[in-house]
N, C-alpha and C positions, 0 to 999 in steps of 0.2 A: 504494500500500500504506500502510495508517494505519500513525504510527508509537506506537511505544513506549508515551508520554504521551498519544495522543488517540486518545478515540474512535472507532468507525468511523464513514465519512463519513456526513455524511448529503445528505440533497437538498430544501430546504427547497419547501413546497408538493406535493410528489408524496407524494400517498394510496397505502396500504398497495396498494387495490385496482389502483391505475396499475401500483404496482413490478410486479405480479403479472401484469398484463397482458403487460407490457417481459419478464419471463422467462418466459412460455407461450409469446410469438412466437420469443422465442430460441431455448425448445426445440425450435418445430416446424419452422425453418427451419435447427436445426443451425449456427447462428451465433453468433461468436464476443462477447464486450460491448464489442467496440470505438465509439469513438464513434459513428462513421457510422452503426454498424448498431443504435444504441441510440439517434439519431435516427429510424430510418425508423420503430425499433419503437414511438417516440411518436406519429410522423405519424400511426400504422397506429390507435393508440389515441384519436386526432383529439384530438391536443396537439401543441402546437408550440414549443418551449422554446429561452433563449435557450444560447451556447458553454457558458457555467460550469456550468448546470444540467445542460447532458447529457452534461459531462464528469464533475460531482460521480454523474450515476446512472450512468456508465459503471463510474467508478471504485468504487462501492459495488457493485454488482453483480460484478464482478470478483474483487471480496472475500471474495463468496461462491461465486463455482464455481470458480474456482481458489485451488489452493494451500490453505491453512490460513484465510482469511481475516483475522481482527483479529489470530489468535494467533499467524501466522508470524514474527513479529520478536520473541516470546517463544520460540518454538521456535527459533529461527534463534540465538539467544542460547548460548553454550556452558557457559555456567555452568548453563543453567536443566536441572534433571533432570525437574520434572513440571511440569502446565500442568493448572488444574482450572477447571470454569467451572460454578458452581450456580445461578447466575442471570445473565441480561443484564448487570447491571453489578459480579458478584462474580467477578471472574476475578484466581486466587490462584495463584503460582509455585512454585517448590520450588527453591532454588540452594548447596543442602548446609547452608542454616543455619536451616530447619525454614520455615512456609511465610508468604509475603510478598503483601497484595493489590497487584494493580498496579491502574492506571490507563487500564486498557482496558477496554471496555464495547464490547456487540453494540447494537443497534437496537432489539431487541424478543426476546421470546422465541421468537416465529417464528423470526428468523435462529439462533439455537443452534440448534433444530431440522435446520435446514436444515442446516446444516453436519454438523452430528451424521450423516444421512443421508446426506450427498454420500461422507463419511468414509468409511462405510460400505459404500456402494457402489464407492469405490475399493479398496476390501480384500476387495470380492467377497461382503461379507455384503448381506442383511437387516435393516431397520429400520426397522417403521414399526408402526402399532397391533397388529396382529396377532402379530408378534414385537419387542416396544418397548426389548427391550434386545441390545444386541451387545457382545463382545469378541473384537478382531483384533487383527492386524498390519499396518500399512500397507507400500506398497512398501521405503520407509526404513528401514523397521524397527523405527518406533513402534510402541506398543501403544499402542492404543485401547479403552477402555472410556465405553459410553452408557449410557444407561436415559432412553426418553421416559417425558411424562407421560400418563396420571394416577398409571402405577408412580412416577414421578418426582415429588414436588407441587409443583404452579407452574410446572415450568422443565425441559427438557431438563437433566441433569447429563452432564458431559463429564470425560474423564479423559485426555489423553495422558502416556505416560513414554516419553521422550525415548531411543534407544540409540545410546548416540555411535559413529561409522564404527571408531574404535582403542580400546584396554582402558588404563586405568590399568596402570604397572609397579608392582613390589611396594616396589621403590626411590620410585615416589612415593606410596603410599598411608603407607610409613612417613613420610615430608617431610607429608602431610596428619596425621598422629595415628592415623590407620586403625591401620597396627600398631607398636606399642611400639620405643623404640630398642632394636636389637638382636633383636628380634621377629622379622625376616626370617631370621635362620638357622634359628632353628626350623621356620620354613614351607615353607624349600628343602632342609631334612634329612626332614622331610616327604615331600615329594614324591619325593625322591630313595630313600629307603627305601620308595616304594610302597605305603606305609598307604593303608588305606582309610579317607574321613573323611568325614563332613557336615558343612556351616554351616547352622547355626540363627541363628534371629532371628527380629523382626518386619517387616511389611511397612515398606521405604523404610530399613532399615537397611543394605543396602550389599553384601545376600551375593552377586546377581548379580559384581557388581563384582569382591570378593574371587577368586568363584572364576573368574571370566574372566584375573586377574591372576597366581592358584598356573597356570594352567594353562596360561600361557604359559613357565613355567619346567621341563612338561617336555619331555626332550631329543626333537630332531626329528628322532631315527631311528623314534619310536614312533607310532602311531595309534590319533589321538582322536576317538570316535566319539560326537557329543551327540546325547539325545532331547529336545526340551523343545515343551511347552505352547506356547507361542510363543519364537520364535528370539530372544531376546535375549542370549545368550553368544557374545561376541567374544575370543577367546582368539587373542593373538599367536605362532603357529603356524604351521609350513608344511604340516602333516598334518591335516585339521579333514575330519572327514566330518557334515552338519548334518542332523539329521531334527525334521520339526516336523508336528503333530499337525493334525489337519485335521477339519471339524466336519461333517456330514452336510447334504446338497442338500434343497431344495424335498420333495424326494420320499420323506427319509429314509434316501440310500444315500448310501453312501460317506463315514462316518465312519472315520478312523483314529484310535485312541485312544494315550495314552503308553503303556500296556502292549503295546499293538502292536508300537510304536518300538522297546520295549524287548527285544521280543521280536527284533524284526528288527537291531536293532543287534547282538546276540549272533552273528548267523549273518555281521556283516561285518568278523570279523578286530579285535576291537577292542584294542591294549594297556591304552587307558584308556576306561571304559565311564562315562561323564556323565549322570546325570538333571537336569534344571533344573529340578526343584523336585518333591520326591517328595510324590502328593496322591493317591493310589487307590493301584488293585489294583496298578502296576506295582513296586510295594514289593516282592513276594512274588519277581516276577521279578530285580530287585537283587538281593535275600540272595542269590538261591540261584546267580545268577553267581557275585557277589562269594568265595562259596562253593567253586565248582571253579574254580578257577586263572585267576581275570579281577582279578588284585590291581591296588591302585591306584586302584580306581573312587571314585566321588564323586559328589555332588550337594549340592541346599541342599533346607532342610525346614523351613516355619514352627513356630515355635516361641517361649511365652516364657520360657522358660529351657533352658540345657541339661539341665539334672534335666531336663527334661519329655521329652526325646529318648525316651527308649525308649516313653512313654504313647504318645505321637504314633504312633510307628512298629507299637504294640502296635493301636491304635483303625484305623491303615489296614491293617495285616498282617487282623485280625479282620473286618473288614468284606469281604475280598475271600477271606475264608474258611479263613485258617488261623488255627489252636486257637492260643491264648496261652503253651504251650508250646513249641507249636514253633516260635511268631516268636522267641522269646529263646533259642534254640536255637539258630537259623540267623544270629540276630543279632549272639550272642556271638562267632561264628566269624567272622562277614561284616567288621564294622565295628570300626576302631578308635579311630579319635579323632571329636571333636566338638568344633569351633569355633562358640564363639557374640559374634552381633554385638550389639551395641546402638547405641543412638541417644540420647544423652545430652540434655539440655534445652536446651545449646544449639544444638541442631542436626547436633555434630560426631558423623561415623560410627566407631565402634571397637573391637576384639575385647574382651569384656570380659573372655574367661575361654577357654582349650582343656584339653579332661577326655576322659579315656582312662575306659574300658568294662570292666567286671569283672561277675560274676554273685555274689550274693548267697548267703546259707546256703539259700536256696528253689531258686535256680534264674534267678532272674527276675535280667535287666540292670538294673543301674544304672553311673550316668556318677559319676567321681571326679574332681574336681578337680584338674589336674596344673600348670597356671598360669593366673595371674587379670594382669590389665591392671594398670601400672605406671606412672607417668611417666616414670621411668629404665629402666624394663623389665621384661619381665615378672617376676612373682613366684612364686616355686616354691610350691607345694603339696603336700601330701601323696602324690598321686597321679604326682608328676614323676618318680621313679626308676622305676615303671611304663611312664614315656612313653618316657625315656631306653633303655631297653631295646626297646622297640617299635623308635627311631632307629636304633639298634647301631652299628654300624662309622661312619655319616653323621654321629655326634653324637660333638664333643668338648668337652669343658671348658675344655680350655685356653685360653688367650689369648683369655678371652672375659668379659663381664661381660652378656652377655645378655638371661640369665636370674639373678634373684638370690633367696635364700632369704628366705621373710616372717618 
């Protein structure tokens, strides 16, 4: 396995066209690239190489049908959250302090291809000119995202994000900066009073995360039921029921959609009803749980700002065809806070702001600022005796410096 700082192997003197030879025999013989049998496959090629060479092709060949190839000791890495690769020797990390090129390089653009595909094939998709781009889940839990080329120019682009086996606690996102000293009680009176709430943000700012972290804090007499696009919420729980979304076969059957999920989560008993990432029509089906008596529900929603929360929520509610009155109808009932993340320039991930939900002299929602991000902690706003009432019994003042007024 190449390490860290070098390259993948190479094999100096073996033409693109020999490698290619070496894995058709492999594949039609069902053999593994061990050395012996990546000897026979050069005999068969009528080459005859000495030890180091047809361990170095063993071992690059390796690289690529099993495992991750160049990138597993990127991936293998705990710190690393993404792993992008846009060309043969631009292969760029992500390890919370925004993104880093390493010093790994593929061979040629062939091998990202290949890899791209094998990926793919291990996740049960399709990938190849006819459908040139995928997005899965690997067995691990990775998410994968490709696009070949000529969608792609020049290069296979590759996307892995990393989903680590345990969830960050709320105890360490605050030790990271994530949330404010003092932050945390607001997030377990939260939970604990059952609001309903979204995290917003943009992509890679950390709401997976967050909310894998609020939702290991509630109590384990209750049952949490998540729908998501691909399974990435790990919430430390002993009640976790997981439904994940599933893309349609060769033949165009058997697509499950997250509206599905959401529909079928409703009918299994849920205390806490999870969307991982609210993006279509399954919106309509949120309100209108959230609506009769499924309080406590949650998800995350791109976004870039919390202002933008009700737009967003308004352009998917309309799309999936209910009127603009009666998303902010349903919404004003449904939802009541909104946590938004950002992603600061250096890198670090952190709530900037959480705004509770009011409706206007029209009708139409908007979000209020109830606290914004602190060093010493959060900052009260306008909107906070709004929030504090939402809390009720959950939220005290006392013996607290928490939250402080701006």
């Amino acid at each position: 396995m190449p390490s860290l700082s070098s390259p993948e192997p190479s094999s100096p003197g073996l033409s693109v066209p020999l490698l290619d030879g070496v894995r058709q025999w492999l594949a039609e013989h069902g053999a593994e690239p061990t050395p012996a049998r990546v000897a026979q496959a050069l005999r068969e090629q009528g080459r005859v190489l000495g030890d180091a060479e047809v361990l170095g092709t063993a071992e690059r060949l390796r690289s690529e049908l099993v495992g991750s190839g160049p990138l597993e000791p990127l991936l293998a890495d705990p710190a690393v959250t993404d792993v992008l690769v846009s060309a043969p020797d631009r292969v760029w990390v992500d390890r919370g302090g925004g993104l880093e090129l390493t010093s790994v390089a593929f061979a040629d653009a062939g091998a990202v291809r290949r890899l791209a595909q094998r990926l793919a094939a291990v996740a049960g998709r399709r990938l190849d000119d006819a459908r040139p781009w995928v997005d899965a889940r690997l067995p691990d839990g990775t998410r994968l995202h490709a696009v070949l080329p000529p969608v792609a120019v020049a290069c296979t682009c590759l996307a892995l994000r990393v989903v680590r086996p345990s969830a960050f606690t709320l105890d360490e996102l605050v030790t990271a900066g994530t949330v404010p000293p003092g932050g945390d009680r607001v997030l377990r009176a939260l939970l604990r009073a059952r609001l309903s709430f979204l995290i917003s943000g943009g992509t890679g700012s950390g709401k997976t995360t967050l909310l894998s972290a609020l939702l290991g804090l509630v109590g384990p007499g209750e049952r949490i039921v998540l729908a998501e696009d691909s399974a990435e919420l790990r919430p430390d729980h002993p009640h976790v029921v997981r439904l994940e979304t599933r893309p349609a076969n060769q033949e165009g059957a058997g697509l499950v959609t997250l509206e599905d999920l959401v529909r079928q989560a409703l009918r299994m008993r849920p205390d806490r009803l999870v969307v991982g990432e609210v993006r279509g029509a399954e919106v309509v089906h949120l309100l209108a749980a959230l609506n009769t008596g499924h309080e406590g529900g949650c998800g995350t929603v791109h976004a870039n700002a919390a202002a933008d929360v009700p737009a967003r929520l308004e352009a998917l509610g309309t799309a999936a065809g209910l009127d603009r009155a009666a998303l902010h109808s349903q919404l004003a009932a449904a939802l009541s806070v909104v946590l938004h993340l950002v992603r600061d320039r250096s890198g670090r991930r952190r709530i900037a702001e959480v705004r509770v939900l009011e409706r206007d002299p029209t009708g139409l929602v908007r979000t209020v600022p109830a606290l914004r991000w602190g060093a010493r902690g959060f900052v009260r706003e306008r909107g906070w005796e709004r929030l504090r009432d939402l809390l009720g019994d959950e939220w005290s003042d006392e013996g607290t410096e928490g939250a402080r007024h701006g």
